[in-house]
Structure formats: C-alpha cells, structure tokens
C-alpha positions as CSV (number, residue, x, y, z in Angstrom):
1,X,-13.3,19.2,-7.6
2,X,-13.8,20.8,-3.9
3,X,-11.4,18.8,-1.9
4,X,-14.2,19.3,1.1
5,X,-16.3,17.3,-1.4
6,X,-16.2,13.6,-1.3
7,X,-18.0,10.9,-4.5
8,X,-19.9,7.8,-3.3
9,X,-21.4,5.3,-5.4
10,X,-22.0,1.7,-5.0
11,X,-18.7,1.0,-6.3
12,X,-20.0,-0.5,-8.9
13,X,-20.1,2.8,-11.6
14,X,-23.3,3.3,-11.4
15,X,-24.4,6.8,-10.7
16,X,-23.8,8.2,-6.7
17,X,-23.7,11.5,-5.2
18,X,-21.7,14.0,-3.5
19,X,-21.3,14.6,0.3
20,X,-19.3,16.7,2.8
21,X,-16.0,15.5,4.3
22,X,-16.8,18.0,7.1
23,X,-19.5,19.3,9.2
24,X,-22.9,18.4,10.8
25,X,-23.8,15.4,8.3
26,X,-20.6,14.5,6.6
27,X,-18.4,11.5,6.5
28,X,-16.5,12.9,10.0
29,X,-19.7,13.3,11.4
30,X,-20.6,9.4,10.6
31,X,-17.5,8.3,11.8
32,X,-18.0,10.0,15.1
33,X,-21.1,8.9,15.5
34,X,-19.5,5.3,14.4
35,X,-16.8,5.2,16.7
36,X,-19.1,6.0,19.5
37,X,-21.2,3.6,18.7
38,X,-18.6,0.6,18.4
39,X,-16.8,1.9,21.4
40,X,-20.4,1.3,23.3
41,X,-20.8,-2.1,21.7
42,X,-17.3,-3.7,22.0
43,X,-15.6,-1.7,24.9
44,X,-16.8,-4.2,27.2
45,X,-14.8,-7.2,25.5
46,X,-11.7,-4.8,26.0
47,X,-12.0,-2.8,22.6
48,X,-9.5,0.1,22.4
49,X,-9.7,2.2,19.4
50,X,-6.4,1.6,17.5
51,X,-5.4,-1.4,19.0
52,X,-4.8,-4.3,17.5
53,X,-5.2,-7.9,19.7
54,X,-7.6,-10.6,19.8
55,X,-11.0,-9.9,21.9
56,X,-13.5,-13.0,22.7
57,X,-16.7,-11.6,21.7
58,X,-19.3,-14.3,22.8
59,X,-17.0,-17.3,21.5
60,X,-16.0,-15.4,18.3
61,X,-12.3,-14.3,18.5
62,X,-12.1,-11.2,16.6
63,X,-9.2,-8.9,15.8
64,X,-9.7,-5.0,17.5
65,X,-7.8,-3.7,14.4
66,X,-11.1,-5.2,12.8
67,X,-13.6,-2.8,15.0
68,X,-11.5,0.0,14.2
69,X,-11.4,-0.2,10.5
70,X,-15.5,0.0,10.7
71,X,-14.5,3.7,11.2
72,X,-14.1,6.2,7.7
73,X,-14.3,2.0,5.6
74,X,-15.9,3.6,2.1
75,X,-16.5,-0.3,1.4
76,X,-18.8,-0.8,3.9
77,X,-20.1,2.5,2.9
78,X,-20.5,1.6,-0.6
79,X,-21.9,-1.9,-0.3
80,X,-24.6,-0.5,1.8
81,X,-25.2,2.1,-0.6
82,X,-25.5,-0.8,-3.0
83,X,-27.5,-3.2,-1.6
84,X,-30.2,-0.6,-0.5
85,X,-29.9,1.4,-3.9
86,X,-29.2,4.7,-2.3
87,X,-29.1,7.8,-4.4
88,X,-29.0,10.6,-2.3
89,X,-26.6,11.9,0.8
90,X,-29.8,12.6,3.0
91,X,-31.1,8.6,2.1
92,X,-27.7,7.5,2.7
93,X,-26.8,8.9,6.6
94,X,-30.4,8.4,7.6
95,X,-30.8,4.7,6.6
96,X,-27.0,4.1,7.9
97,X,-27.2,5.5,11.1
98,X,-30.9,4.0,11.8
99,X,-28.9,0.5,10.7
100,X,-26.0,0.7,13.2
101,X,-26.6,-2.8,14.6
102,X,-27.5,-4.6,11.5
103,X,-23.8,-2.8,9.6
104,X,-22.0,-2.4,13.1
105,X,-23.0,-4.8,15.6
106,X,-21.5,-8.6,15.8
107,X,-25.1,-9.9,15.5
108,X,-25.9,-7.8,12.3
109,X,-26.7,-9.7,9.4
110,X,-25.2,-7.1,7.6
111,X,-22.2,-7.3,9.6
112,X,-22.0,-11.2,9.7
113,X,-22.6,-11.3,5.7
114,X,-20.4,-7.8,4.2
115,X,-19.0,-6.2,7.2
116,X,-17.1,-8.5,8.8
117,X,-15.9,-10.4,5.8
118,X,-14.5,-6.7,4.0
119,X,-12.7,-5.7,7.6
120,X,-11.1,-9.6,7.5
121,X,-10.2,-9.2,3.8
122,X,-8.8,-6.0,3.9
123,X,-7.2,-6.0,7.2
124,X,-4.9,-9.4,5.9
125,X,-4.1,-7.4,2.9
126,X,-1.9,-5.2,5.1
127,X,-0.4,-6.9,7.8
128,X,3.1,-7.6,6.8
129,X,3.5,-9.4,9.9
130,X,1.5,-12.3,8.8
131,X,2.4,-12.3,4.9
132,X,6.3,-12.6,6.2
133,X,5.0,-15.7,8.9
134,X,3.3,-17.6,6.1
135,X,6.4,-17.2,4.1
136,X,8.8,-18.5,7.1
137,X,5.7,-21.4,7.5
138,X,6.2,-22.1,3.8
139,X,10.2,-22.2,4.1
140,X,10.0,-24.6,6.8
141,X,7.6,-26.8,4.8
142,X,10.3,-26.9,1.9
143,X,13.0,-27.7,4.4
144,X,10.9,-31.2,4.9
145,X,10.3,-31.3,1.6
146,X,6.6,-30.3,1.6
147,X,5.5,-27.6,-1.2
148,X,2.6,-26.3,0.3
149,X,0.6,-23.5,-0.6
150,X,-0.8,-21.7,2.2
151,X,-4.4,-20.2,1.8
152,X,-6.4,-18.0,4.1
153,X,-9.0,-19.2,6.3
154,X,-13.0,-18.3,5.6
155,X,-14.6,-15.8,7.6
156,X,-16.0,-19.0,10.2
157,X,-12.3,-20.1,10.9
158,X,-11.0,-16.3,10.9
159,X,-13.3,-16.3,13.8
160,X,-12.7,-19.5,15.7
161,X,-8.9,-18.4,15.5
162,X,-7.4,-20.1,12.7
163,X,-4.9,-17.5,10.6
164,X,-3.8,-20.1,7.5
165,X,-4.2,-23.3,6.4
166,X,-3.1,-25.6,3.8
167,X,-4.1,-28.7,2.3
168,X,-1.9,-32.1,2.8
169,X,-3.0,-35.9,3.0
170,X,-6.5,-35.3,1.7
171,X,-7.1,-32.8,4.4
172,X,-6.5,-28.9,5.7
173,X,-3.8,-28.4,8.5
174,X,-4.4,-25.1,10.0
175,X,-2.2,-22.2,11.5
176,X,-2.3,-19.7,14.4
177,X,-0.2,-16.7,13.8
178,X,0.5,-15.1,17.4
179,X,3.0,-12.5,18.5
180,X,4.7,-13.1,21.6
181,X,6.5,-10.8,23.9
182,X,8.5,-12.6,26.1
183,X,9.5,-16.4,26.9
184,X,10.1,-18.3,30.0
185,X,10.7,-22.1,30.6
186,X,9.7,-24.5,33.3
187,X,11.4,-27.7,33.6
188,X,10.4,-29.2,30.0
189,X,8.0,-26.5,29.1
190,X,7.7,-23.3,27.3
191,X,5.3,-20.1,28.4
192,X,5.0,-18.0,25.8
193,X,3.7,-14.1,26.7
194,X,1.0,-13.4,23.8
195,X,-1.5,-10.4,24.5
196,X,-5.4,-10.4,23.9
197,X,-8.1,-13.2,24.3
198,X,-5.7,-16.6,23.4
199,X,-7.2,-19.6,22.0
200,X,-5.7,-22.6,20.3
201,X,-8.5,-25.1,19.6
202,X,-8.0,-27.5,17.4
203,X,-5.3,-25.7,15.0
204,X,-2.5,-28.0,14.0
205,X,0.1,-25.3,14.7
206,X,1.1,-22.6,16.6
207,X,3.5,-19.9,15.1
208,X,4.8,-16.7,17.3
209,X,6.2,-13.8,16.3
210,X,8.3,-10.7,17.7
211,X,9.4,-7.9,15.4
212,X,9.5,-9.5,12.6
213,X,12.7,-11.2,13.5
214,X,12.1,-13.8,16.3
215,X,10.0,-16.7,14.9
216,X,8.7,-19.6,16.8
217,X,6.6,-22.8,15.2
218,X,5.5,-25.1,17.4
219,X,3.3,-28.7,16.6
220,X,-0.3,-28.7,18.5
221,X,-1.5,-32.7,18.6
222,X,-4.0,-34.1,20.7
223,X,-2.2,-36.2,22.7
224,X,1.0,-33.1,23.3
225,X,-1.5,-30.1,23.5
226,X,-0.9,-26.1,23.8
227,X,-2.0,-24.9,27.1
228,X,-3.3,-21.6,28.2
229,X,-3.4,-19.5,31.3
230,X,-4.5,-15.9,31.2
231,X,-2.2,-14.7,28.4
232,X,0.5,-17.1,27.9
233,X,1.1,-20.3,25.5
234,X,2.3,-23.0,27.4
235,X,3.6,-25.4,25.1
236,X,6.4,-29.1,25.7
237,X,9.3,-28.8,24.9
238,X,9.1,-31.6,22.1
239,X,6.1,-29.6,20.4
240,X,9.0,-27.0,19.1
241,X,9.6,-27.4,15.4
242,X,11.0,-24.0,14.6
243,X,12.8,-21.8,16.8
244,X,14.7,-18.6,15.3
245,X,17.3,-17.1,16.5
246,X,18.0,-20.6,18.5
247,X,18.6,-18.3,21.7
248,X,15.6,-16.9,22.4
C-alpha cells in the first residue's frame, strides 16, 4: 500500500475508505486546521501545545496533554466516522471540520460524551508517572495492612481533579496525583511547588511526585485541610503520611 495513503473506518470492520496523509485535504491538513482551532479555544485557559499541566476550564480541571492528543487521535476520527456512518473522504473532512465545536470544544456533546472520555482513557494508559504512584499508594496501603485495589476515576471526577480512588468502609476514598517541584517549610507547615491550575476539593489524599523518585503522600481531612495559594500545596505537618527519600 502507498505509504502517502492512510485506511479509516469506523473501527469497527465495517467497510471505510482511503485518504491522503499529505496535502490540501489530508489527515495533516485536519490536524492543522485542528490545532488551530483548539489553540483558539483553550489558549486563553493557558493551553500550550505539548504541555502537559492542569488548566481550569470554567470549573473543569482538565489535563493540556488532553487538548493536545485531539490532534492526528484516529479514535476520535473513527468514532465520528461511526456514529455519523461516513463512507467517503470528502463526507468525512466536510462534516468534521463543520463539527469542530460539537468534537473539539469543552461544551460539545460530542466532546463531553466520546472526546473527552477517549483523550482521558488513552492518555492514563501512558503515563508511567501515575501507574508507578498508584503502585507506591498501593504499597503504603499494605504497610497498614490494607489490600486495596485502586481504580480510576470516571470522566466527572477526572474532571473535578480526582486521579484514583479505592473502595474501603462501605465507601470510595479518592486520590490526587500531583508532581511537585520544589519544597519549603514554615514553622509546622509544608508548601509544596506544583505547576498548572491546583485544586484539592474534597479528595481524601494528596500524593506528589518528582522524577519518579521523590514521593510524598499526605492525608486531606476536613478538620486538617490542604491549602492553596497560586501554585503551591500548603499542607500541616501532621497531614504527612509518606515522605520518600525522608530528606526532601
């Protein structure tokens, strides 16, 4: 096959049709014409292309690494093929393009129902960051004798900042999965330097990571909250539960 030549269906086997990988309507055409429509849609909440931190988007908390997987996604690209039974290349960048803020936008229904759940879904598959913190999470949970099995949120919590959960005492307890860049301490509390838009809600815990080698797990309770100011943690002392390496 002509490797200029790209196959899209409904990835469901039923029959598709070909398209160009290059030139005036072709996938890199699209995904121009996608990235400058997301970059006029979500700049303004402090989108970057290729960056990856939490922006507030009119109380949703969403992930930038999100927005910039809506560029070259074939699964966005073949459930919308799917659900409007496209057959043809000219049917497919017409009706997509026209759709931009139904597929692309955060009010979309299309986004709110496919979009944002595939970028969510497939975006967790690969970060190796949070698969190794729900692992630590999971060791300390042994160390009190807990065997827990941690789950991932739904699309609503994903949004309202809440990374893992697990279920204990008839109930869900709920994680935050933060990196952190640097740490300071004031009297009997801890500011923790985390980039992006920071919330903490209601989430039972709070658990920071740098590099993949400095882990932090801290307790959030009503009566001994998380703080935060502009884009630090500011946590008591007693809320630490975890700290690894003990020095940091």
């Amino acid at each position: 096959m002509d490797d200029q030549r790209v196959y899209l269906n409904d990835n469901k086997g039923s029959k598709g049709f070909y398209t160009n990988k290059y030139g005036d309507e072709s996938i890199s055409s699209l995904n121009q014409k996608i990235l400058k429509y997301i970059n006029s849609v979500y700049g303004a909440f402090g989108f970057k292309y290729g960056e990856n931190k939490d922006i507030n988007i009119k109380g949703q908390i969403i992930n930038t690494e999100y927005i910039s997987k809506m560029v070259n996604n074939y699964t966005i690209f073949k459930t919308f093929i799917r659900e409007n039974e496209i057959t043809s290349e000219d049917i497919f960048y017409n009706l997509l393009i026209s759709n931009f803020d139904d597929v692309y936008h955060y009010n979309g229904v299309f986004f709110k129902r496919q979009t944002l759940p595939i970028l969510i879904n497939t975006t967790r598959k690969g970060n190796e960051a949070e698969k190794i913190c729900k692992e630590k999470f999971t060791q300390f949970a042994k160390s009190k004798n807990l065997n827990i099995i941690i789950e991932d949120p739904t699309i609503e919590e994903d949004v309202n900042g809440i990374d893992a959960k697990f279920y204990h005492n008839n109930r869900y307890i709920t994680i935050q999965i933060k990196p952190f860049t640097n740490i300071s301490y004031v009297d009997d509390e801890m500011y923790i330097k985390s980039s992006g838009s920071l919330s903490i809600g209601s989430v039972d815990y709070l658990m920071l990571y740098r590099q993949n080698t400095e882990y932090i797990i801290l307790k959030n309770t009503l009566s001994s909250p998380i703080k935060i100011k502009g884009d630090t943690f500011i946590s008591p002392l007693h809320n630490i539960l975890v700290k690894s390496p003990e020095n940091i």
